[in-house]
ZADO-1210 file (C-alpha; in nm, 4 decimals, padded with zeros to 6 digits):
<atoms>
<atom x="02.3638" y="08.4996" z="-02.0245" code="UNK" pos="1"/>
<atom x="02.3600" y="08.6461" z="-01.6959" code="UNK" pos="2"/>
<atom x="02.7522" y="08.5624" z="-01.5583" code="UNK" pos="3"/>
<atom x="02.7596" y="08.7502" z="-01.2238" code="UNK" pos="4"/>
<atom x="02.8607" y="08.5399" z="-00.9413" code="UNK" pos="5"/>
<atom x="02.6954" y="08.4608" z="-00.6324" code="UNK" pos="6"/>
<atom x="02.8438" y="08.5236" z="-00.3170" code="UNK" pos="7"/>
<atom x="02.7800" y="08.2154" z="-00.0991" code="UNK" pos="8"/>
<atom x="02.7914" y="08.2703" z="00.3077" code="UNK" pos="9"/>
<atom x="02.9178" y="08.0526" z="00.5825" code="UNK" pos="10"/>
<atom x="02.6307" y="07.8265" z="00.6804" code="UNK" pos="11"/>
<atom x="02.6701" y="07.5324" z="00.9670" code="UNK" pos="12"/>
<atom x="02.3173" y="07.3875" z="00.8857" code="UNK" pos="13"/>
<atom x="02.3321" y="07.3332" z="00.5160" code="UNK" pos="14"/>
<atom x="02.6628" y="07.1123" z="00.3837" code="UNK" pos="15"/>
<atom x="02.9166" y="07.1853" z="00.1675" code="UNK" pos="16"/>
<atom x="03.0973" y="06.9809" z="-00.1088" code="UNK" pos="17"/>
<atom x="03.4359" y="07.1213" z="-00.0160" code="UNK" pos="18"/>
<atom x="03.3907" y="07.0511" z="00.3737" code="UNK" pos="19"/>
<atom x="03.2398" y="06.7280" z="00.3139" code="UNK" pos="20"/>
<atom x="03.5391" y="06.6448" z="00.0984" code="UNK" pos="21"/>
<atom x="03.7342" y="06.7972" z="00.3649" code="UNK" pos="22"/>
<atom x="03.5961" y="06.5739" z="00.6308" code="UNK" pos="23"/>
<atom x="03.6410" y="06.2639" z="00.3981" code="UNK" pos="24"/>
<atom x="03.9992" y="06.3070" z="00.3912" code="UNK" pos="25"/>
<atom x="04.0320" y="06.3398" z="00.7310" code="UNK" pos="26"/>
<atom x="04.0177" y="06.6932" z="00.8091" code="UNK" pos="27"/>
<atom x="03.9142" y="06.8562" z="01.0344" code="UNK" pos="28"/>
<atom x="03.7028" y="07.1969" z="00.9005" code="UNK" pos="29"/>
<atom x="03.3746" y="07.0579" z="00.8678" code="UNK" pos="30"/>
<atom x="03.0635" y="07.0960" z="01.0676" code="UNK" pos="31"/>
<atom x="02.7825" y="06.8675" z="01.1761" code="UNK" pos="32"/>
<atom x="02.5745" y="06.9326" z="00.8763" code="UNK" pos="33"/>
<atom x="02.8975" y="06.7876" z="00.6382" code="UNK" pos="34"/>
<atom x="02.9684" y="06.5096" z="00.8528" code="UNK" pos="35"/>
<atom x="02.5917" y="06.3369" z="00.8157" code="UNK" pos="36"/>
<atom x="02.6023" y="06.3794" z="00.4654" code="UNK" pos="37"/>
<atom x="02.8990" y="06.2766" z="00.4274" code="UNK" pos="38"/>
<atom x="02.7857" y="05.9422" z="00.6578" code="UNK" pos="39"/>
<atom x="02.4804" y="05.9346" z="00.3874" code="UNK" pos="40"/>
<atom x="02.7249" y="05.9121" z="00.1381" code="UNK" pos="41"/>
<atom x="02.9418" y="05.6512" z="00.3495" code="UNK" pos="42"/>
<atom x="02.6338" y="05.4138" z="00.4212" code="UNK" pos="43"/>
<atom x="02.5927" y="05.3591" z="00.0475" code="UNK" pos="44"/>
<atom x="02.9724" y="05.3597" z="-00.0908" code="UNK" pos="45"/>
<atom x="03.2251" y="05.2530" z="00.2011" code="UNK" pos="46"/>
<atom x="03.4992" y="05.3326" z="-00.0301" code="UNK" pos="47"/>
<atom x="03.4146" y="05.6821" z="-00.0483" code="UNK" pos="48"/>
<atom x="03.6841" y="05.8103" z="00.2093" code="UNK" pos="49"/>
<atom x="03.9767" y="05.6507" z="-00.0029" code="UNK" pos="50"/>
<atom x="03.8329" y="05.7944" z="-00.3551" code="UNK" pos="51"/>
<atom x="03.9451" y="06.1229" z="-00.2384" code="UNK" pos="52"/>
<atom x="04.2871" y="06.0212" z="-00.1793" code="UNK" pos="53"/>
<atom x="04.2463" y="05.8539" z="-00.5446" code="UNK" pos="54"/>
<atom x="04.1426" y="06.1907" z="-00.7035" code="UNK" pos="55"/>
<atom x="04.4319" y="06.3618" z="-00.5033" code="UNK" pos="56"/>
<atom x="04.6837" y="06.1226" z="-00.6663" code="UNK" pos="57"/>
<atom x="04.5108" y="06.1830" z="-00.9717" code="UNK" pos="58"/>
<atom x="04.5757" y="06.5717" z="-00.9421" code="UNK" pos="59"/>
<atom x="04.9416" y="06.5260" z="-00.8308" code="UNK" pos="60"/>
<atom x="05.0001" y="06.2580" z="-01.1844" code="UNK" pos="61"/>
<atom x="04.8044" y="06.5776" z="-01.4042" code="UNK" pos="62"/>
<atom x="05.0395" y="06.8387" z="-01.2493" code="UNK" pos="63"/>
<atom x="05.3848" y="06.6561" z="-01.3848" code="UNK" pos="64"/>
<atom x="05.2575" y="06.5656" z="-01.6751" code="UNK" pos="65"/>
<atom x="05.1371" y="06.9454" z="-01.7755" code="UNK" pos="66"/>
<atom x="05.4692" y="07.0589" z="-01.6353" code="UNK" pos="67"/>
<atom x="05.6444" y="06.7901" z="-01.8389" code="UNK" pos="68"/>
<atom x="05.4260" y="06.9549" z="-02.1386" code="UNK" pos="69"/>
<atom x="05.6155" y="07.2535" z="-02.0591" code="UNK" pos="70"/>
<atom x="05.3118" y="07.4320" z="-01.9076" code="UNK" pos="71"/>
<atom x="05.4039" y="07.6496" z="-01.6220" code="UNK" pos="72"/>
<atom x="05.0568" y="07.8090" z="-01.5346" code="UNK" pos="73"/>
<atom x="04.7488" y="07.6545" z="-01.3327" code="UNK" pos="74"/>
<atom x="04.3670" y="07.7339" z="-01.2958" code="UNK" pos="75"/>
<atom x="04.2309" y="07.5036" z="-01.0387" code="UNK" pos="76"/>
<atom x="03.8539" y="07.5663" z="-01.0318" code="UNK" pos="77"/>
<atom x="03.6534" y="07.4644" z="-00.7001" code="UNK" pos="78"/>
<atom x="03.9202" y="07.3780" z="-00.5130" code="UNK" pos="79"/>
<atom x="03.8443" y="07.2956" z="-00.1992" code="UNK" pos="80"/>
<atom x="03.9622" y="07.3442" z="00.1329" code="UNK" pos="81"/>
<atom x="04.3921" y="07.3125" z="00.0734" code="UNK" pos="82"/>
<atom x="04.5063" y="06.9829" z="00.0897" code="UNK" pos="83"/>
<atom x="04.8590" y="06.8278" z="00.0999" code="UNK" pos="84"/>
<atom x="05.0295" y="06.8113" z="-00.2434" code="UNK" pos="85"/>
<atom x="04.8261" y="07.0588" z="-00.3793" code="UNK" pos="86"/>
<atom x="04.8505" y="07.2127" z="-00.7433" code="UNK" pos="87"/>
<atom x="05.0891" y="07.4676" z="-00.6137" code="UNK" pos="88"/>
<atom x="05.3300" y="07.2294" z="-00.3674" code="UNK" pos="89"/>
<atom x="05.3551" y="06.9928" z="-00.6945" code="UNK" pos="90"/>
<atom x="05.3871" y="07.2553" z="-01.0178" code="UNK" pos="91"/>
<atom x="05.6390" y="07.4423" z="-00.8181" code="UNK" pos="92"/>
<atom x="05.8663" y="07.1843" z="-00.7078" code="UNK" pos="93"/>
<atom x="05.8998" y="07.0723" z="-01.0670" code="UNK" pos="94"/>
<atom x="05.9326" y="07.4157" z="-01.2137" code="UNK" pos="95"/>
<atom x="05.9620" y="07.6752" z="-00.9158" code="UNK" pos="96"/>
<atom x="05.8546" y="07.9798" z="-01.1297" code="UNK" pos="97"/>
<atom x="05.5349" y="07.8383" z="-01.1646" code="UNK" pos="98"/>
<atom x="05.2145" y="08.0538" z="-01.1169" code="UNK" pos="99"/>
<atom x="04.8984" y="07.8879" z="-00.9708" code="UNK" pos="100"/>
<atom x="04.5274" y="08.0500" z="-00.8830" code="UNK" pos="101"/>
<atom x="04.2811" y="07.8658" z="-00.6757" code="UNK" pos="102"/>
<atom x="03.8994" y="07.9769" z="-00.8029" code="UNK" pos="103"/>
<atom x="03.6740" y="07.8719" z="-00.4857" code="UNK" pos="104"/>
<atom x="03.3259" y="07.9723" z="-00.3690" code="UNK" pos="105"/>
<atom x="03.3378" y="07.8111" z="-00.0301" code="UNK" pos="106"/>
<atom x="03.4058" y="08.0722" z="00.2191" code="UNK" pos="107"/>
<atom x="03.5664" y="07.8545" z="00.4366" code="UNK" pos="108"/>
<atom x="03.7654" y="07.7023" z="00.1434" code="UNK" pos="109"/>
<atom x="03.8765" y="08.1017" z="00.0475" code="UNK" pos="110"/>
<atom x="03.9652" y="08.2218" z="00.4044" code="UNK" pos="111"/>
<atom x="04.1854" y="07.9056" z="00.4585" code="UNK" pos="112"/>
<atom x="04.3609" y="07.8677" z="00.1065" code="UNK" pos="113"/>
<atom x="04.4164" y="08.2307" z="00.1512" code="UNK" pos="114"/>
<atom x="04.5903" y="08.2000" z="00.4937" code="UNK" pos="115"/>
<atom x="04.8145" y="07.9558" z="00.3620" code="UNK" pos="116"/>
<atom x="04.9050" y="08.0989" z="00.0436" code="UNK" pos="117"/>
<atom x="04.9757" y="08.4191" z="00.1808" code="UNK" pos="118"/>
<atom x="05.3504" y="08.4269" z="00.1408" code="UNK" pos="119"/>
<atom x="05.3683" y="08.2437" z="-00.1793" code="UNK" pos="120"/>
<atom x="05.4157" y="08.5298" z="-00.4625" code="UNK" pos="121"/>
<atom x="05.3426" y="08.2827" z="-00.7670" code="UNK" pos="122"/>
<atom x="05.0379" y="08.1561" z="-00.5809" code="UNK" pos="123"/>
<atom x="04.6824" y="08.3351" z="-00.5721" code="UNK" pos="124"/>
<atom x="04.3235" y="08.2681" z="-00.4795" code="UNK" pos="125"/>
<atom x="04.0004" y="08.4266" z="-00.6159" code="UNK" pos="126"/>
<atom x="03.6110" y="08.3862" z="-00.5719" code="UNK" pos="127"/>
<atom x="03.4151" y="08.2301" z="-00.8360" code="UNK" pos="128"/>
<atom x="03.3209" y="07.8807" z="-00.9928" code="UNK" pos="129"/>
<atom x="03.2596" y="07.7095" z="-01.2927" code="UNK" pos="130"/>
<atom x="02.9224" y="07.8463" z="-01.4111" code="UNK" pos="131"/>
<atom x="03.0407" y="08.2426" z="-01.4212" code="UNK" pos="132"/>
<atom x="03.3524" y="08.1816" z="-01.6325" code="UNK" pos="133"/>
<atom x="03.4231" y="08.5184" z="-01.7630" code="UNK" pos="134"/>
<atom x="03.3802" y="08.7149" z="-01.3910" code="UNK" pos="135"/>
<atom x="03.6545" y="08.4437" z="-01.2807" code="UNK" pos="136"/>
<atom x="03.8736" y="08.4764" z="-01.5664" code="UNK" pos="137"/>
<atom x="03.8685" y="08.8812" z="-01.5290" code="UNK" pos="138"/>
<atom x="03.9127" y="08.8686" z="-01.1931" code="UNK" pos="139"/>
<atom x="04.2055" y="09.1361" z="-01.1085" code="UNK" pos="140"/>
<atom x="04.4572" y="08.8703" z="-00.9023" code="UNK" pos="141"/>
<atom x="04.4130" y="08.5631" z="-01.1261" code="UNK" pos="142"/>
<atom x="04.5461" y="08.8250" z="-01.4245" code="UNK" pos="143"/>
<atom x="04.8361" y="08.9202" z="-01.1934" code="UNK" pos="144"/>
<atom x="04.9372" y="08.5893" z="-01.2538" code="UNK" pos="145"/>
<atom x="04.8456" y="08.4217" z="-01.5141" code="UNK" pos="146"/>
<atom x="04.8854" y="08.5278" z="-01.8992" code="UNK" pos="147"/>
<atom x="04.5946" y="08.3807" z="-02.1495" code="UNK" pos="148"/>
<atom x="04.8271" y="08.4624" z="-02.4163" code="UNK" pos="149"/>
<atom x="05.0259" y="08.1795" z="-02.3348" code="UNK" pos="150"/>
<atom x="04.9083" y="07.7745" z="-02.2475" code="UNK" pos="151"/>
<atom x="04.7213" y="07.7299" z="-01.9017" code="UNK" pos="152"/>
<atom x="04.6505" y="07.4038" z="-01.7307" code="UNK" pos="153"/>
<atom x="04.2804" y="07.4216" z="-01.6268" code="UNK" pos="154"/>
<atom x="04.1789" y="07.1542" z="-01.3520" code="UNK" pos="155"/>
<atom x="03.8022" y="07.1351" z="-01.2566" code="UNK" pos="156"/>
<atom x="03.8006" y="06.8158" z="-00.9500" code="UNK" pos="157"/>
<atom x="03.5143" y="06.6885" z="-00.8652" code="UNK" pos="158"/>
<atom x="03.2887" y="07.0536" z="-00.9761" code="UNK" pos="159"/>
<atom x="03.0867" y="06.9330" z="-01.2369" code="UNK" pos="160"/>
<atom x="02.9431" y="06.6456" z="-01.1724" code="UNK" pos="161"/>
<atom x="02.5872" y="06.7227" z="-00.9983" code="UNK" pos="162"/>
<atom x="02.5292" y="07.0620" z="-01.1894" code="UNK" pos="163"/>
<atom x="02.2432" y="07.0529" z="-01.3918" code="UNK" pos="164"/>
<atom x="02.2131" y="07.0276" z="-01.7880" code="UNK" pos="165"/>
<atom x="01.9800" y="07.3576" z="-01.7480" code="UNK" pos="166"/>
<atom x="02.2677" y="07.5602" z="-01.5492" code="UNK" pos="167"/>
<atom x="02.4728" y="07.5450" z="-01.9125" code="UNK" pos="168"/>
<atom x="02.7972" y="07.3216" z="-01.7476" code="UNK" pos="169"/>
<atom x="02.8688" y="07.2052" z="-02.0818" code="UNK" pos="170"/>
<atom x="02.8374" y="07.5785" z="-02.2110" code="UNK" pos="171"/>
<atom x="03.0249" y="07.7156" z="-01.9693" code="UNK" pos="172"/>
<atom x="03.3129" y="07.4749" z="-01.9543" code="UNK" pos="173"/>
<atom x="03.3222" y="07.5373" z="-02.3369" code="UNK" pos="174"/>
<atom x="03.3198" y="07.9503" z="-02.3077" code="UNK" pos="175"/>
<atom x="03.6249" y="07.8660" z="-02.0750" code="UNK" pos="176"/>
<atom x="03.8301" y="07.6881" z="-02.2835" code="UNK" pos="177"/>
<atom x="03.7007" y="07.9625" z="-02.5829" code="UNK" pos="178"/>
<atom x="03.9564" y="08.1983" z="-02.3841" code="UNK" pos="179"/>
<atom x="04.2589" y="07.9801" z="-02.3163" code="UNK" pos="180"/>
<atom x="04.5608" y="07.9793" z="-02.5613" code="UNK" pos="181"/>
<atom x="04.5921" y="07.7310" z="-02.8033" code="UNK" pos="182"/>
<atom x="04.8127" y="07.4338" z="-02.6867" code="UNK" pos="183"/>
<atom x="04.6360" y="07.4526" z="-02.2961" code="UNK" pos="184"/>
<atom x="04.4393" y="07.1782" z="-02.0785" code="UNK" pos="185"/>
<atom x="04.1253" y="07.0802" z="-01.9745" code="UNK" pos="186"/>
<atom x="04.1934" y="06.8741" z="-01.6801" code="UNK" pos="187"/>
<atom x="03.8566" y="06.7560" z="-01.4918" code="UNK" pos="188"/>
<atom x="03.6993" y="06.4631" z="-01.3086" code="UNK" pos="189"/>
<atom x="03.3586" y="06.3819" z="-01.2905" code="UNK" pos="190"/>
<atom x="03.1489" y="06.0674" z="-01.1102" code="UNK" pos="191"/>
<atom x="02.9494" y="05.7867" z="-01.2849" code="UNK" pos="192"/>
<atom x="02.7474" y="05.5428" z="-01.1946" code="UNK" pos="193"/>
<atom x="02.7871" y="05.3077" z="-01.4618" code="UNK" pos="194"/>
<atom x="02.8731" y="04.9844" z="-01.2723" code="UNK" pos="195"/>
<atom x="02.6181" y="05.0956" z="-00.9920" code="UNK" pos="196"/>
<atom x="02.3101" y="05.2615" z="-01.1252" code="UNK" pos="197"/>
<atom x="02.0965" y="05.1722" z="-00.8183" code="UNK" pos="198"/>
<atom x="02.2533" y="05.3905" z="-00.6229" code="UNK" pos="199"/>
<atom x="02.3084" y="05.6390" z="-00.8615" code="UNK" pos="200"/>
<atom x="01.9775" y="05.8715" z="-00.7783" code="UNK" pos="201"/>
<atom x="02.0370" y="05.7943" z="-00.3531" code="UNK" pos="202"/>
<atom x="02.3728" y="05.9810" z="-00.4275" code="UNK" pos="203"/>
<atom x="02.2748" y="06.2446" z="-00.6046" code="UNK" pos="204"/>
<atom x="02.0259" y="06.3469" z="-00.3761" code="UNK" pos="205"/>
<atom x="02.2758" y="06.3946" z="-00.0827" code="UNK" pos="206"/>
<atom x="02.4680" y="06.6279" z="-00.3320" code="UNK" pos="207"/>
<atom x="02.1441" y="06.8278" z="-00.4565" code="UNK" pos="208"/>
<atom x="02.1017" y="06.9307" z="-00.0559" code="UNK" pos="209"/>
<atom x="02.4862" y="06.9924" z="-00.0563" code="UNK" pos="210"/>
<atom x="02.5001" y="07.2568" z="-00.3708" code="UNK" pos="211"/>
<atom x="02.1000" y="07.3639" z="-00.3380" code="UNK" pos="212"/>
<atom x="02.0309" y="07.2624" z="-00.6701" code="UNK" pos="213"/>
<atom x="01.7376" y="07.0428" z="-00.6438" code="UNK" pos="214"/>
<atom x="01.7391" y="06.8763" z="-01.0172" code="UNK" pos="215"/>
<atom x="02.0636" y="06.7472" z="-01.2132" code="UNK" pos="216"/>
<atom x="02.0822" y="06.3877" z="-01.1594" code="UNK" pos="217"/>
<atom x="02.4455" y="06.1773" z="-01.2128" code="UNK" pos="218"/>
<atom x="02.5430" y="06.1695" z="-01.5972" code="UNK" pos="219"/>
<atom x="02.7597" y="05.8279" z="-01.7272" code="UNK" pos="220"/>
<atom x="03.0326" y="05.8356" z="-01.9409" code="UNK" pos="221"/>
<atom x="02.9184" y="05.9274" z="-02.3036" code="UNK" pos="222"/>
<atom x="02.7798" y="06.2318" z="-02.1487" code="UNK" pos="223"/>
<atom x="03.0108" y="06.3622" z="-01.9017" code="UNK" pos="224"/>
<atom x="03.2973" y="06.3215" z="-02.1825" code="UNK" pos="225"/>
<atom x="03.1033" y="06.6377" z="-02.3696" code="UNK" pos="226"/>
<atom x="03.3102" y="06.8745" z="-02.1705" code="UNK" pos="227"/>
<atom x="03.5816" y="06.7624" z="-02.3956" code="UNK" pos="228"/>
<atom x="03.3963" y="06.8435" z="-02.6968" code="UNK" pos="229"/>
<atom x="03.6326" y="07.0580" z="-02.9387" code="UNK" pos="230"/>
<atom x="03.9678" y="06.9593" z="-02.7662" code="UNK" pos="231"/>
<atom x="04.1805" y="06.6801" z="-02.7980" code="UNK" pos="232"/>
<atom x="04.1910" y="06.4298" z="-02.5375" code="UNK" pos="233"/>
<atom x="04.5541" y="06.2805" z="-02.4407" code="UNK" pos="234"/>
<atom x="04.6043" y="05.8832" z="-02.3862" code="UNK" pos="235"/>
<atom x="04.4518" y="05.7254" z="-02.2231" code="UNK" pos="236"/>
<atom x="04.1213" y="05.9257" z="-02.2960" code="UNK" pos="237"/>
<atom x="03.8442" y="05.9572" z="-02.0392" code="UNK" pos="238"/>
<atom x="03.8551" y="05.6800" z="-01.7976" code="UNK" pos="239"/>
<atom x="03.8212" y="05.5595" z="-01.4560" code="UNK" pos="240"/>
<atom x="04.0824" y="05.8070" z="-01.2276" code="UNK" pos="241"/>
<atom x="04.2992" y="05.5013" z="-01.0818" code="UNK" pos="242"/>
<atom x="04.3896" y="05.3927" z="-01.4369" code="UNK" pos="243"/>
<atom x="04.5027" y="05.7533" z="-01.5541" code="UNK" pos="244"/>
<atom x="04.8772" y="05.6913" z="-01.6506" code="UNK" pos="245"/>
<atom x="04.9203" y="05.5141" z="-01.3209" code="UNK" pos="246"/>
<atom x="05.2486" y="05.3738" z="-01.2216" code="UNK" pos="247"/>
<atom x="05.0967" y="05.0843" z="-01.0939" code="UNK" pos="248"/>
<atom x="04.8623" y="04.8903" z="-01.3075" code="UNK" pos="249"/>
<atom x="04.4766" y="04.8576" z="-01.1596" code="UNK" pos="250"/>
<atom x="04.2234" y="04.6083" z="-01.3313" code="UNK" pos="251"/>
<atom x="03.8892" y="04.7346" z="-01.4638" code="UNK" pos="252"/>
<atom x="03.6755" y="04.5621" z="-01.1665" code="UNK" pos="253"/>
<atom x="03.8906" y="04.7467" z="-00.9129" code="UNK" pos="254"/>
<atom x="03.8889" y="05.1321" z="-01.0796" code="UNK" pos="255"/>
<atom x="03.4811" y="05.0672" z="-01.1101" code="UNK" pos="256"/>
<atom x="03.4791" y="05.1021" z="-00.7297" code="UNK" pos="257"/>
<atom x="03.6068" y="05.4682" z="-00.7142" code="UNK" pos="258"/>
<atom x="03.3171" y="05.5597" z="-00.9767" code="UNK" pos="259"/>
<atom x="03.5192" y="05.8570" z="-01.0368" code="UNK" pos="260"/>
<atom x="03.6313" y="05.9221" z="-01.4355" code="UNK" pos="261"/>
<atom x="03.9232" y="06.1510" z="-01.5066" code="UNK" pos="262"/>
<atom x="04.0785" y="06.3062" z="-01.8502" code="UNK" pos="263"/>
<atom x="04.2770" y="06.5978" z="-01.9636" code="UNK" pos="264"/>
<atom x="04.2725" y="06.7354" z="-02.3308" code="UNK" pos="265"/>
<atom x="04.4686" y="07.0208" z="-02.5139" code="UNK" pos="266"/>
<atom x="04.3409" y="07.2730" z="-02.6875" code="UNK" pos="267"/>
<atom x="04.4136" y="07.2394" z="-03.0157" code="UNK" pos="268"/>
</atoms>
């Protein structure tokens, strides 16, 4: 399996996941290209701005509880463009020797996390993604600071979702978790379209353009919760991403509308 990774380039015509997420969150690196597809995206879910501000409150809940867990090392893979409360603002206020390494292959996404980051010892940020697992992993900085000998909290947002079965996700994913310690996480999210399968294909297409992959289509549930095959998934198991150990509770009908499923499981 050939696992050498690409090395993307800035481009202002074609879109980009990270800058479209960027832009739905109210940022402001994006370009034209993100903002219509992100409007694409708008005409057929409204709600789409405020599911990113779900998955972000999702990532802040996974953080304590890993920390709580007594894990003091983070992987987040495709991370974006930095965001408030990120992985690193979160672990280390709970535990301030905590180590985190952003894995992003956005340039824009690399040049700004590594800006920020750039006086933060415990904090690094290397090139790669999900679908070259063992060129990340080996990569020089994210060994600096983080030790596979011990548990790691892995967190793949929002990366997995529109990848193809024939790209090997599932394989991949699983060759990841192959070299983690015994007693880490798999922390990931990944949209359904369950409760709206008429839309499901009209989405997926703006995505294809967005990661130039023009097949994988949008998996539901009882697929997507394969990445967790082999590990042990913590309560309360794979479901919608408002409802994942929530403070406040949220009724079925309103988590359906974020479309967006969330679950973490340990390695046994």
């Amino acid at each position: 399996m050939n696992d050498t990774p690409r090395r993307p380039g800035v481009s202002a015509s074609a879109p980009s996941v990270a800058r479209m997420n960027d832009y739905f969150l109210g940022g402001k690196d994006n370009f034209a290209a993100d903002r219509e597809a992100a409007a694409r995206v708008l005409a057929l879910i409204p709600d789409a701005k405020v599911m990113g501000e779900y998955v972000q409150e999702f990532r802040e809940r996974v953080v304590r509880y890993l920390v709580e867990q007594g894990v003091t090392q983070f992987v987040h893979v495709s991370s974006g463009l930095p965001t408030k409360r990120n992985v690193h603002e979160v672990a280390q206020s709970l535990d301030p020797d905590a180590n985190v390494v952003y894995v992003a292959d956005d340039p824009v996404a690399l040049n700004h996390a590594r800006a920020l980051l750039a006086t933060n010892a415990r904090t690094g940020v290397v090139e790669g993604d999900i679908l070259h697992p063992d060129a990340m992993l080996d990569d020089p900085t994210l060994g600096e600071l983080i030790d596979f000998d011990r548990p790691v909290g892995v967190l793949i947002i929002g990366a997995l979702q529109y990848i193809p079965d024939e790209d090997g996700p599932f394989e991949h994913v699983a060759r990841l978790c192959e070299r983690l310690a015994p007693g880490s996480f798999l922390c990931l999210t990944h949209a359904v379209f369950d409760g709206r399968p008429e839309i499901a294909e009209q989405i997926a297409d703006v995505f294809r353009e967005a990661l130039n992959r023009p097949k994988g289509g949008p998996r539901n549930r009882d697929e997507a919760v394969r990445f967790f095959d082999g590990l042990e998934l913590v309560d309360p198991g794979f479901i919608y991403v408002r409802q994942w150990r929530s403070s406040t509770p949220v009724s079925d009908q309103e988590a359906k509308r974020a479309w967006v499923l969330a679950g973490v499981a340990r390695k046994p």
